[in-house]
N, C-alpha and C positions, 0 to 999 in steps of 0.2 A: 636610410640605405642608399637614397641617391646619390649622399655627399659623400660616400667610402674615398678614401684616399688614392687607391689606383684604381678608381672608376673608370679611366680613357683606359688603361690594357685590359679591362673585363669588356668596354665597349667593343673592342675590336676584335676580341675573343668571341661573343657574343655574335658579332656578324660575321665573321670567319665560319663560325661552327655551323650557322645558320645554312650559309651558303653550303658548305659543305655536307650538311643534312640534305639538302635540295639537290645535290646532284648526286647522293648515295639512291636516292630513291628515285631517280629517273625522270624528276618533274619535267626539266626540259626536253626529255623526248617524246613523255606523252602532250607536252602541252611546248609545241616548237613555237622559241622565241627567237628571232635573227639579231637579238644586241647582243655581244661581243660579251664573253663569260667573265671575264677583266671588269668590265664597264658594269658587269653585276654587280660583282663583288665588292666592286668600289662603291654604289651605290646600297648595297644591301650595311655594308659600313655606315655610311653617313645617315641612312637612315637611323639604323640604331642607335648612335651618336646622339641626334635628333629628337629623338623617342626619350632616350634616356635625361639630355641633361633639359628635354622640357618638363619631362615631372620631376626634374629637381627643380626647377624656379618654380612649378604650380606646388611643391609642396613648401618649400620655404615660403608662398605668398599665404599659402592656407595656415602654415606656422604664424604668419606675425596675426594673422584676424583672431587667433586665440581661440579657435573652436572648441565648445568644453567637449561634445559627443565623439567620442573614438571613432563608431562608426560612419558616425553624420563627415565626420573630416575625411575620412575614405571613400565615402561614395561622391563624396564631392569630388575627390581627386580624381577618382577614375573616371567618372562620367566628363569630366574636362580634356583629361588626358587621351577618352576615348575621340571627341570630337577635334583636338587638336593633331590628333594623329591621323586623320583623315583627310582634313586639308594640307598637312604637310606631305602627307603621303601623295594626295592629287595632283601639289605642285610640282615636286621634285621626280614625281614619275611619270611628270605631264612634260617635263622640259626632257627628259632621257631620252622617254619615247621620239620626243619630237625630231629629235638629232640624231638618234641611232635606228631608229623605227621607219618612221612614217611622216609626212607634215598634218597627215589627215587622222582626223581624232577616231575615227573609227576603227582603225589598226590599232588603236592602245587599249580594247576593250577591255581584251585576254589577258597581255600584261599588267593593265592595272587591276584586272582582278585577282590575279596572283601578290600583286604586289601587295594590294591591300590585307590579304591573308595573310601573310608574311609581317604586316606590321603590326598588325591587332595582334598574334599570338606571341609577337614582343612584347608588345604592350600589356599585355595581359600577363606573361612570365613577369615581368615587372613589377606588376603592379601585386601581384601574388605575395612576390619575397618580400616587396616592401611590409605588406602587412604584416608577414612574419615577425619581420624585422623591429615593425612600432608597437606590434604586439607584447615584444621579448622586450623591449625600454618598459612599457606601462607595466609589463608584471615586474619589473625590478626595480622600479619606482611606485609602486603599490609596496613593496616587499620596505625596501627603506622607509616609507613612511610609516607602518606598522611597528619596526624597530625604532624607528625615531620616536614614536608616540610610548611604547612600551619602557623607553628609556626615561623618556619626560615624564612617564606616569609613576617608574618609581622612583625619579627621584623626588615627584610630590610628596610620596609614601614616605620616604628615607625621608624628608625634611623632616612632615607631621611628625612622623617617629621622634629624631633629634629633638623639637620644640618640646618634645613631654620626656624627652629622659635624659638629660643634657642637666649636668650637676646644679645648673641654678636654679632648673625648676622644679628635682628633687629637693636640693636642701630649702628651699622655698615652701612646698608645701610642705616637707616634713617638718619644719622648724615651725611651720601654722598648726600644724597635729601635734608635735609637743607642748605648745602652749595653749592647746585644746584639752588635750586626756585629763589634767588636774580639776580644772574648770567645769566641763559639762561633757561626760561618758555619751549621751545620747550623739552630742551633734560631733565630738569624734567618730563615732561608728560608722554614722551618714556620710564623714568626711574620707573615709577608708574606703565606703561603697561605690560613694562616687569618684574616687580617686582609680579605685579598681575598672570602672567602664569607661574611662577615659581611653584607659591603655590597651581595654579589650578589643573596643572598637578601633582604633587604632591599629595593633596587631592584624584586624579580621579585613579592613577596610583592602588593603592591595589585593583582594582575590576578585574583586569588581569594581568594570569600567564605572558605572553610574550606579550611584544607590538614591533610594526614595526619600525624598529632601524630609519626612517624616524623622526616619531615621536619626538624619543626619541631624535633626536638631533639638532629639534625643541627647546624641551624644553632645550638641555645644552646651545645653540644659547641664551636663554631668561638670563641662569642662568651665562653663560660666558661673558654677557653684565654688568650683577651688579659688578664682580667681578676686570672686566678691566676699569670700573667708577670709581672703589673704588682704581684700584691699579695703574693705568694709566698705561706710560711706564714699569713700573715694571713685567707688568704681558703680555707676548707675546703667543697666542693664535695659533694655526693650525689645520684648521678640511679638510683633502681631504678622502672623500667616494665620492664614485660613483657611480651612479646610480642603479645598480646592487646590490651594497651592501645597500641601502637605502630600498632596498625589502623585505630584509630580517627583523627577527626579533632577538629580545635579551628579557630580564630579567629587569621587566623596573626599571630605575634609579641606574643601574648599572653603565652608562658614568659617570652619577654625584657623584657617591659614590667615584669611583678612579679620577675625577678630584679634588674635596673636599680633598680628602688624599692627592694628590701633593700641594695645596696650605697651608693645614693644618700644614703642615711637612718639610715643603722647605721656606729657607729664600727667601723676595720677596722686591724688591727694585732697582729705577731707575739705579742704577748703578749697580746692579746685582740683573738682569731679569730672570724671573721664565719661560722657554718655556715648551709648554706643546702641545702638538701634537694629535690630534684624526684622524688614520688615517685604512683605510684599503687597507688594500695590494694584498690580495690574494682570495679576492670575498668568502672567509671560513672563516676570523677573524675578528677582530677589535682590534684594540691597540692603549691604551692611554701612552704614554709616557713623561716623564721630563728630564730634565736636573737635576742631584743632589746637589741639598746646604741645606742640613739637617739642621734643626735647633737643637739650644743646648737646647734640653728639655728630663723630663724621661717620659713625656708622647709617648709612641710609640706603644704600644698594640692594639691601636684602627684599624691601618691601618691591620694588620694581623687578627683581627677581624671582617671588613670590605670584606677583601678577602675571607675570610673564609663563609664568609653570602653568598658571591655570585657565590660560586665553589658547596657549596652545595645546592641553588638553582637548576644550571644547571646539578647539576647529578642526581635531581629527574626527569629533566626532559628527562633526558637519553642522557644527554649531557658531556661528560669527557674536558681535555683538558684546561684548565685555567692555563696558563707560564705565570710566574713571572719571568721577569732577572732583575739581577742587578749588575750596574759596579761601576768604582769610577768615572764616569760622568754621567751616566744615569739608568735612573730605567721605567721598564716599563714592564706592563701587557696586556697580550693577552686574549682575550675571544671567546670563539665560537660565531657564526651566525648561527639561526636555522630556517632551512626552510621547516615547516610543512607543510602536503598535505592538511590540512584542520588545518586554521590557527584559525577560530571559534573556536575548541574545545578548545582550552585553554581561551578561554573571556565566560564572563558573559550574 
């Protein structure tokens, strides 16, 4: 608020109006001051001037210290701005007085007590609207970051979506289930069943921020079954969590996003097998990791685009932490485990 663009014609609005509030209500007759009404006015200006553009450099200095607390950077500001307006008010009504007043400080008791009234309840109008003012930015930046997030979160949904219904990876597994049904009736069925909760969970997932990594690895269970139909030997699979870590929750279809990326991007074949590990270690993460055999393609963006959807998922949800490593054998990502006290607020 301090930095407004015609901030000098509200300053001088500000001490115009002030003054002029001061002599609608008769202060100088009940409280007779001998300095020249001019010499107020002009003063009651520069004060304000003073007042004003010093909490703009004390909020621009509290701006660069980066205070996270809304209210902590407020009380900081005003309890600064209240003691800086007191010395500026002492000196610049200690030099008026001394020229228009009296040389002896005891004549300036009256008017410096007026005066200093006079700048505290500037200071204090001031410091009111500013709040207002950093109030109305944090709710409109609260408000964009909820859309930002809401944006990013489906187009996590709309990818997962696309990776499972995206012509290649229909005719892919349907071309694995036609050359299933002649062969064996049984593990066609199972391949139907789990072809079906693939898509369910899928569909169902966009109605919640976090689901229970349980869940979720339920559905990679469904999704890591088409995938090792389709790839047999080729494709070696490891999931160890434990219990502990199955309580927890994540960011759903997040496992499938980074397991989709290791087969998407990695050659896969019986004589050189794609392993791919979901494991948690430390009851705080989970990590999916591969072995690397990169395929020769320039399609490569997607997998840093992929990461990037679900780093910024987890840091609306005030979750950091997302390690990416990688060697010249292996590539693997880490994600946080988030275990809310009340795991409802985040679902529908």
């Amino acid at each position: 608020m301090f930095s407004i663009r015609y901030r000098y014609l509200f300053m001088i609005l500000l001490g115009g109006y002030s003054f002029l509030n001061t002599l609608l209500v008769e202060s100088f007759e009940h409280y007779p001051i001998i300095t020249p009404k001019p010499v107020i006015l002009l003063l009651f200006i520069i004060l304000t001037i003073a007042i004003w553009e010093g909490n703009r450099l004390l909020d621009n200095f509290l701006a660069r210290l980066d205070i996270k607390s809304f209210w902590k950077r407020i009380s900081y500001g005003f309890g600064a701005s209240v003691v800086a307006v007191f010395f500026t008010t002492l000196i610049l009504g200690g030099i008026t007085s001394y020229f228009t007043i009296s040389h002896h400080w005891r004549d300036w008791i009256l008017p410096m007590k007026l005066l200093l009234m006079f700048c505290f309840r500037v200071n204090l109008f001031l410091n009111t609207i500013n709040i207002i003012f950093l109030y109305h930015q944090q709710l409109e930046k609260s408000n964009q970051e909820i859309e930002n997030h809401k944006r990013i979160s489906s187009q996590a949904q709309l990818q997962a979506l696309k990776n499972q219904v995206n012509p290649h990876f229909l005719f892919n597994n349907l071309s694995v289930l036609s050359a299933l049904i002649p062969l064996d009736a049984n593990t066609s069925v199972e391949f139907v069943r789990q072809f079906s909760n693939v898509y369910r969970y899928v569909l169902k997932s966009p109605d919640k921020e976090i689901i229970e990594l349980k869940e979720e690895l339920n559905f990679i269970e469904s999704y890591l079954y088409l995938l090792k139909t389709r790839f047999e030997s080729g494709l070696v699979t490891t999931i160890h969590v434990n219990k502990d870590c199955q309580s927890a929750y994540i960011v759903p279809v997040s496992l499938q996003m980074l397991v989709e990326n290791a087969v998407k991007h990695n050659v896969i074949g019986k004589n050189k097998p794609l392993h791919v590990e979901i494991i948690c270690l430390d009851n705080e993460t989970i990590t999916v990791r591969n072995n690397l055999q990169r395929k020769e393609t320039r399609d490569q963006e997607s997998t840093g685009l992929g990461l990037n959807n679900i780093a910024q998922r987890y840091i609306f949800l005030g979750h950091h932490g997302l390690e990416v490593k990688q060697t010249d054998q292996q590539f693997s990502v880490t994600i946080p485990l988030i275990r809310p006290t009340h795991a409802s607020f985040f679902e529908p």
